[in-house]
N, C-alpha and C positions, 0 to 999 in steps of 0.2 A: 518765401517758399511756402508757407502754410496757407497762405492766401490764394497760392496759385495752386495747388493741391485741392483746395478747396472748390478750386472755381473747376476744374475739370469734369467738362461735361454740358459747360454752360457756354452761353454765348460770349463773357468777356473773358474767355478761359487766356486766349492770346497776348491780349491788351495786361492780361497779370504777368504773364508768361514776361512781357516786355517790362514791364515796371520790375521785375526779379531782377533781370540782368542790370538794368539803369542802377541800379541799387548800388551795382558794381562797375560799373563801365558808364560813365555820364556821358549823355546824350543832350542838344538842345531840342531835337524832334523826332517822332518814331512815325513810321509807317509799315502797315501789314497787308502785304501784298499776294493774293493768289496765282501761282502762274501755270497753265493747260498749254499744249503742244498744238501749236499754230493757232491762239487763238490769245487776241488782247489781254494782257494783265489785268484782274481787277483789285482795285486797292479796296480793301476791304473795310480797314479802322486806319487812321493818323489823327495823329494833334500837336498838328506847325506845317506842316505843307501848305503855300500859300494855293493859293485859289487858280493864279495863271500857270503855274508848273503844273498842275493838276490837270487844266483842262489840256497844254498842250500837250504830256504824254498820253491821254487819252487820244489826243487825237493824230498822231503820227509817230511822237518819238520813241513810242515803248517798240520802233520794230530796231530800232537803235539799243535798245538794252543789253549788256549783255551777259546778265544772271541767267540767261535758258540755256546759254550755252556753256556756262561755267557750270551747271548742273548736272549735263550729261555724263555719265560714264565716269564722274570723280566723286572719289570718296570723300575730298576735301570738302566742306559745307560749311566753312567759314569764312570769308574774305573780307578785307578793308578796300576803297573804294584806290588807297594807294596804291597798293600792291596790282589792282586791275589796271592803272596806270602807266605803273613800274611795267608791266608784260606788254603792254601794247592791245590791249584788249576793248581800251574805247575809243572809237572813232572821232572823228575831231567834230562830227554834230550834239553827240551824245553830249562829249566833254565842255561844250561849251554851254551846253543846255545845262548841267550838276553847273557850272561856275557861276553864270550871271541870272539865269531862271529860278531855280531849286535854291541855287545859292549856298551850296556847301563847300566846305573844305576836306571834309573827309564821311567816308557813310562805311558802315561795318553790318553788314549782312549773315544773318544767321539762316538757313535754308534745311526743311523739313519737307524729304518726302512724303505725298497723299498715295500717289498711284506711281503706274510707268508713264512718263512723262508728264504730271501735275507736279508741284511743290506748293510751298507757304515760304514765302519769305520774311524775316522779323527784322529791319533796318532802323538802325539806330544812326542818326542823322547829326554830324558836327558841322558846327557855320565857321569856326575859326581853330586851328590845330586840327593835328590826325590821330589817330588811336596808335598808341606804342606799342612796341610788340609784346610786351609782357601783359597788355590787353588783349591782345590778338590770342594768346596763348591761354587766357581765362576763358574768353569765351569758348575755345573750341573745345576745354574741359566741362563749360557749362552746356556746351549744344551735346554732346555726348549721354549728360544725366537729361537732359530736356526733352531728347530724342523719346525718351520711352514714354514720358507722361504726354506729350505727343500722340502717338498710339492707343498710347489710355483714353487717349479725350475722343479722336476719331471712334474708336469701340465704343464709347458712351453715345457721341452725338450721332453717330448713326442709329442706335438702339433707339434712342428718344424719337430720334426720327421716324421710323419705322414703326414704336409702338403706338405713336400721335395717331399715322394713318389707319391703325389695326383698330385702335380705340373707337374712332370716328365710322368707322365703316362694318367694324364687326368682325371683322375677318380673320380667319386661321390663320397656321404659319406659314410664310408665303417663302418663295425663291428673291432673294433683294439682288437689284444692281441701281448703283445712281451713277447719272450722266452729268457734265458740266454741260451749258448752254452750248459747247462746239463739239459735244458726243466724247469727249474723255470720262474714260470708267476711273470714276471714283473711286467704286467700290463695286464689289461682286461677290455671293453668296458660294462658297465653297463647291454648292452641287446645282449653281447657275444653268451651266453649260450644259448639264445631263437632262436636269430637268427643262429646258427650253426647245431642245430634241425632241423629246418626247413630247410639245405642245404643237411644236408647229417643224416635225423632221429634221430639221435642222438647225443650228444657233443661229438666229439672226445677227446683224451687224447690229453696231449701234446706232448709225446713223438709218436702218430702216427699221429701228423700235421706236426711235422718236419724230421721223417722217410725217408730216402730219398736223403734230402736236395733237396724235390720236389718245382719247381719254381711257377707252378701253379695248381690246381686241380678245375675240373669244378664238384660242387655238383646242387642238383635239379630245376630244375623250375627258368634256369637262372642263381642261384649262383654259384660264384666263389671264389677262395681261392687265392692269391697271397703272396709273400712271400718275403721281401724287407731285403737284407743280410744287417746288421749293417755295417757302416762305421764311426757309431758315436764317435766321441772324448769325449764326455763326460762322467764321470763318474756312472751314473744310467746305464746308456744302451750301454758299451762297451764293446763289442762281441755279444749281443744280435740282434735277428733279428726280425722284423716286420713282422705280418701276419694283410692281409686285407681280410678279407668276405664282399659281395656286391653283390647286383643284377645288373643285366644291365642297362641300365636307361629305355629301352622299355620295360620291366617287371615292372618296378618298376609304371610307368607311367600307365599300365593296372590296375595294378593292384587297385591305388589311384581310377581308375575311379569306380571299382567294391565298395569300401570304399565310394565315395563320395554316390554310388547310395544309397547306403544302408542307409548311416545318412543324406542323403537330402540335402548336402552342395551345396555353389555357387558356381560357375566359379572361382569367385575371392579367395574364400578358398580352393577350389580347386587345382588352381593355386598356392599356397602358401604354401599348403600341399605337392603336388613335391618339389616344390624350397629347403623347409627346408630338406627333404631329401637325398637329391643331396649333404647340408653341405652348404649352404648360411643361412647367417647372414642375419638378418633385414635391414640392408642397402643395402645388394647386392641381398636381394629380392625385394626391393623400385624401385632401379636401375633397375631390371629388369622385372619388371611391369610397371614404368614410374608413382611409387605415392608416397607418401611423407613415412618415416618412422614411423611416426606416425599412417597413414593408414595403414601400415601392421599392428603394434599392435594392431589397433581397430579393423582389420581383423582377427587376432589372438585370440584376448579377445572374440570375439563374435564365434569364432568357440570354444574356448575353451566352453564355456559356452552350444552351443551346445554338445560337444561331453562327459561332467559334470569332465572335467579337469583343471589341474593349471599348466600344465607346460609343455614344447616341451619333454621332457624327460616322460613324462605322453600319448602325441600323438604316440609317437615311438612306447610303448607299446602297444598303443590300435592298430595301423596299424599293427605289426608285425603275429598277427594270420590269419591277409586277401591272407599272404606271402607263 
């Protein structure tokens, strides 16, 4: 457990995430699989999948799978490869592919939403005997506590994600969405939508932001679109690529002033209403005003109160229609 807490955030955050469970539940081989909605599995990490089962579900059998559909619409997220049996749920190609290919006797499947139709799947792989049910019943108390540090790890390997490109390029706080290589949103920036409207009138899709394989596109009144190809090793976002939407900072900057005139703010909230935009934190607004942390909050607090908000995620929105 401390190891996999530890790792969250990183690229073998999974691969620990699997060695927890085995800890409890013994496997002869794992595999970690990504799965996107209508678009080939990629197996991400294994260590024991031979070399020929590999190449043939890449190359046909995964439309035989039938984890995408056990994923829909059910809250259950934990299955044994028996039980998909027992229901009638693999076809007689698949099942012969797990018997003489794969070569297993039994595979017990842990399944973690990414998005609306993406998952991760964590399969723990038996060659001889099936997993009991009093297995069955651990793990789906461990995918339960797994689930959240799950979401931990996506909030972190997105962050890293994100601050990689920002570091590299210099850039303020942008609008995020990442795409899988077949246009599944990943992920999406809470005021995506709004601000993407106001770049270019309306939301684009996702398959005409990445049309292309366009590096940058300039939309209205300053916005831009940048497009940051995946190099990521980790399992949420491998192949996936990064799209940034952002004003210039002298747009951005106009425009806060046209916002301040309007709600009567100070200098100093003023000041702080760029800062947070740009993607500074309360200390590295402190830092760059020259006043204590503290004072940003009661800077904060008291513009909140003017503007009748509770949260930076609440200023976003109100500044977003001045854009």
């Amino acid at each position: 457990m401390a190891q996999a807490l530890r790792n969250i955030g990183r690229p073998n955050f999974y691969e620990s995430m699997v060695e927890l469970v085995r800890q409890m539940i013994p496997c002869d081989f794992w595999i970690v699989a990504r799965y996107d909605t209508r678009a080939k599995p990629l197996i991400v990490s294994e260590n024991g999948m031979n070399s020929n089962a590999k190449t043939l579900y890449a190359d046909t059998l995964w439309q035989h799978d039938p984890l995408p559909r056990r994923f829909d619409g059910m809250d259950l997220r934990v299955f044994s490869l028996h039980e998909l049996r027992d229901s009638g749920a693999l076809d007689t190609i698949y099942a012969r592919y797990l018997d003489k290919t794969l070569m297993i006797a039994d595979e017990l499947a842990l399944l973690f939403p990414i998005s609306e139709g993406s998952f991760l799947a964590l399969c723990l792989d038996r060659q001889s005997g099936r997993f009991s049910d009093e297995e069955l019943a651990l793990a789906r108390e461990l995918q339960a506590m797994l689930i959240e540090m799950h979401h931990q790890h996506m909030l972190h390997a997105i962050e890293h994600q994100v601050s990689l490109f920002l570091h590299r390029n210099g850039l303020g706080k942008p609008e995020v969405m990442i795409l899988s290589s077949n246009n599944t949103v990943l992920y999406k920036s809470e005021t995506w939508s709004h601000a993407a409207t106001q770049a270019f009138e309306r939301e684009p899709q996702p398959e005409e932001i990445s049309c292309g394989r366009i590096a940058e596109t300039s939309g209205r009144d300053g916005w831009s679109l940048a497009r940051f190809e995946g190099a990521s090793q980790d399992a949420v976002l491998a192949g996936a690529d990064v799209y940034l939407l952002r004003r210039n900072t002298a747009d951005i900057t106009e425009r806060v002033e046209q916002f301040a005139r309007l709600h009567q703010l100070t200098r100093r909230q003023k000041e702080i209403v760029t800062l947070s935009l740009q993607g500074h934190h309360n200390a590295s607004i402190a830092e760059r005003l020259n006043i204590s942390v503290g004072g940003v909050k009661n800077h904060k607090l008291r513009l909140y109160e003017r503007l009748d908000i509770t949260s930076e995620r609440e200023l976003v929105s109100a500044i977003l229609p001045h854009f």
